[in-house]
N, C-alpha and C positions, 0 to 999 in steps of 0.2 A: 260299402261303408265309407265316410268322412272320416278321414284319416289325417292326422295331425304330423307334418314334417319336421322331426328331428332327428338328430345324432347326438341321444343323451343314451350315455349308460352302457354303450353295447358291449361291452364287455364283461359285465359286471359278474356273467355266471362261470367266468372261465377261469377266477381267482380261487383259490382255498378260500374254505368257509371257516369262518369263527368258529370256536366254541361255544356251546350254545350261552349265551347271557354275557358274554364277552365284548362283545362290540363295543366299542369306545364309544360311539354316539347313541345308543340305545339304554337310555339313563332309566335306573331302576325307577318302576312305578307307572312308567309310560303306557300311554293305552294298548297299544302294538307289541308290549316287553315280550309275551309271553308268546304272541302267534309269532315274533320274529326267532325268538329261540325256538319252537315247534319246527318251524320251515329248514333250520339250518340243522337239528337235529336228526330230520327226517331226510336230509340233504335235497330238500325241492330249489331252494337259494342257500346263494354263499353269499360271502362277504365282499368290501369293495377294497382290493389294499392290503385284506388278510386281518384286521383288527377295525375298520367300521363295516354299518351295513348300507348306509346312506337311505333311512326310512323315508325322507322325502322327497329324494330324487323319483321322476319318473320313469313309469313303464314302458319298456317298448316290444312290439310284438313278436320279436327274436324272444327276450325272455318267457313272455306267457306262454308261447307254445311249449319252451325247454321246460319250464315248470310242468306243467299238465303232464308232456313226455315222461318226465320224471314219476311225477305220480302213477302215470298207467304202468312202470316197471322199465323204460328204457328201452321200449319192443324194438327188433332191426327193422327194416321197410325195403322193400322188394326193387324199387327201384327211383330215383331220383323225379321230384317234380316238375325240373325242370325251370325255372326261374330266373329269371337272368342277371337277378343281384343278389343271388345267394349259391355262393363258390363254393365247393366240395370240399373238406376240411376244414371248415369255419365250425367253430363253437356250437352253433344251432341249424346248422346244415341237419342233419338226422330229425331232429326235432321238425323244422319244416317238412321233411317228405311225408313224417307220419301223420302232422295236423295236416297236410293236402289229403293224404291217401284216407283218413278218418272224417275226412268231411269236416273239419274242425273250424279250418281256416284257410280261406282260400287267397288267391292272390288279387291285382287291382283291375283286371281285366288287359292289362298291356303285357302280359307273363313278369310281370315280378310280382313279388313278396312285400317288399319295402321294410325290412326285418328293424328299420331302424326306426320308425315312424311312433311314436306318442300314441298309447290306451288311454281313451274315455272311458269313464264308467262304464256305457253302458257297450261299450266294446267288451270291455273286460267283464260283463253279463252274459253276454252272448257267445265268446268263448270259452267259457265256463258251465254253461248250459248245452252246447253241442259237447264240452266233452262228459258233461253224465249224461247226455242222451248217449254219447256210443257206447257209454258202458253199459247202456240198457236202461236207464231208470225214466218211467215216464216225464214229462213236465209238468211240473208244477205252476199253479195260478196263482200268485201271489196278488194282494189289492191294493194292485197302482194308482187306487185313488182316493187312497191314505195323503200321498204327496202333495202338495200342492204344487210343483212344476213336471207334474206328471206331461201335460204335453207337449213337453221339449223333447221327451221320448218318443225316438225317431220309428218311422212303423216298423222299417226292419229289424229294430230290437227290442221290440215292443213284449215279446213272446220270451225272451233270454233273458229280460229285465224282471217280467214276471217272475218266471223260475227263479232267479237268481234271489227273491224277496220273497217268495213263496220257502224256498228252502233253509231263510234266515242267513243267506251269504253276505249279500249285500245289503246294508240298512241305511237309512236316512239321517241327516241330522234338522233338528230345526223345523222336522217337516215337511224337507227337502230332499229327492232323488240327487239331483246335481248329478243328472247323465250328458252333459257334455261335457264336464268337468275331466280334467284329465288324470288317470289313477297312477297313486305310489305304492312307492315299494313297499310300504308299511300296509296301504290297505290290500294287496296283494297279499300277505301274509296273512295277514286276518283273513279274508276267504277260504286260505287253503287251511289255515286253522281250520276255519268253520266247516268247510268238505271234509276234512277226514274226523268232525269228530262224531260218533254215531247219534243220531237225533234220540232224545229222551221221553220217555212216555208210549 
């Protein structure tokens, strides 16, 4: 994967979480209001500070794994993946061994992680579609060519981006995928919204 070099946020999931509707910068009526209170309800994300949630700060892939983690229950993992910038006792140490040992997310081919690195979209497709593939659910075909910058979608997440629009997680604006785009923490919320809520019909 094209992986975006940053150190934003990384600590973000190791604060107490708001109550849910609480966050100071999550102003009623927003689009996000309600997957952000969802996520801190269910404790997938906390808060940044203990009273905001920082909706548009970015993702980085320390947190998406700790979320997914979360969601599959917090399961233990058998043994360390090994990484050479992800220290035993950090915040998302656990979380990485499980996304290595579930196929989720793997490292950059030099043995790290780079837990601090900025989610694209359609990273954050592709992570999210390995992890309902290991919960067993087939992949979905979603029609990437609704979009019109469908081909800025890179071939290796060609298949996750699918899924990811096929299952109604990740949607367009404009017309637009906007998968190099880099993902917040708001629209982060809204997917996991959309994952746990059971499809209708």
């Amino acid at each position: 994967m094209t992986l975006l070099c940053t150190a934003a946020l990384t600590a973000g999931l190791t604060l107490s979480a708001g109550a849910a509707g609480t966050f100071a910068d999550v102003p009623a009526g927003a689009w996000y209001e309600e997957a952000v209170a969802s996520a801190a309800e269910k404790g997938y994300m906390t808060g940044v500070g203990g009273t905001h949630f920082a909706p548009e700060a970015r993702v980085t892939r320390a947190t998406v794994v700790t979320v997914l983690w979360r969601m599959a229950g917090s399961p233990a993992t058998s043994a360390s993946a090994g990484f050479s910038d992800v220290s035993a006792g950090t915040w998302y140490a656990g979380a990485v061994d499980w996304a290595a040992q579930a196929g989720i997310a793997g490292g950059d081919g030099q043995g790290r992680f780079r837990p601090d690195d900025n989610v694209t979209r359609q990273e954050l497709a592709v992570l999210v579609a390995r992890y309902d593939e290991s919960q067993g659910t087939p992949m979905a075909e979603g029609a990437l060519n609704l979009f019109s910058d469908a081909a800025q979608i890179s071939d290796w997440a060609t298949d996750g981006v699918a899924h990811a629009v096929g299952m109604g997680w990740l949607e367009g604006a404009g017309g637009k995928i906007d998968p190099q785009g880099t993902a917040s923490r708001a629209q982060l919320a809204a997917i996991l919204e959309r994952m746990s809520t059971p499809a209708m019909g």
